[in-house]
C-alpha positions, 0 to 999 in steps of 0.5 A: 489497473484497467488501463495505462495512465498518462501525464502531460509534459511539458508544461502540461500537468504531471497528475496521472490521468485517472488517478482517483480511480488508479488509487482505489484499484491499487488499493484494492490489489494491495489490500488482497496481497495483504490478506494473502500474506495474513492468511500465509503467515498464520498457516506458518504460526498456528497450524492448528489454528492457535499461535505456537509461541515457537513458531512465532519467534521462529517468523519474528522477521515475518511478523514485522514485515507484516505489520509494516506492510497492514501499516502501509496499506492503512496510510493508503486507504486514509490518503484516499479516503482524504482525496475522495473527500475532498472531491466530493466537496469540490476542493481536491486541486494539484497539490492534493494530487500530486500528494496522493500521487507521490503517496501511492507511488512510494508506497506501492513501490516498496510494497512490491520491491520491500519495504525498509524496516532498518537499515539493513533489512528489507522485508520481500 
């Protein structure tokens, strides 16, 4: 993000400013983080260009992270393709911020400190 957000506090809004553009660099931070963790993965289970059924029960944990971490990533993109639509028609008001906000602050947290997948696992 090129540049720290603020809020507004008391009584004021607890929006950040530039939120629009904040989501759409996030985005598009995550998403390369995303093809960066493809491209790792598949160095690991196709070393020759074709998945060795071995390797890829031998990075099972890693395959399930990823398709947590692509699934991530895909509600994030339809949240801000939603936001932006609806402030191209003028309708994008608090709670639709604050929603997007929320979204992309669970999101993104988890993305960087691990995501969930059970109980007992949290894929980093």
């Amino acid at each position: 993000m090129a540049e720290a957000a603020t809020v507004e506090k008391d009584g004021g809004s607890l929006i950040l400013s530039g939120l629009l553009q904040d989501c759409r660099e996030a985005l598009q931070t995550a998403s390369s983080f995303k093809a960066s963790a493809k491209d790792r993965l598949s160095e690991r289970v196709a070393p020759n260009g074709r998945i060795e059924n071995e390797l890829l029960e031998i990075e099972q944990f890693s395959f399930h992270g990823f398709a947590w971490l692509a699934t991530y990533i895909a509600a994030l993109e339809q949240m801000l393709a939603w936001a932006e639509r609806l402030e191209n028609e003028g309708t994008f008001g608090e709670l639709e911020a604050l929603m997007l906000q929320a979204a992309f602050g669970e999101y993104l947290q988890q993305i960087t400190g691990g995501i969930a997948l059970s109980q007992v696992e949290i894929f980093r």
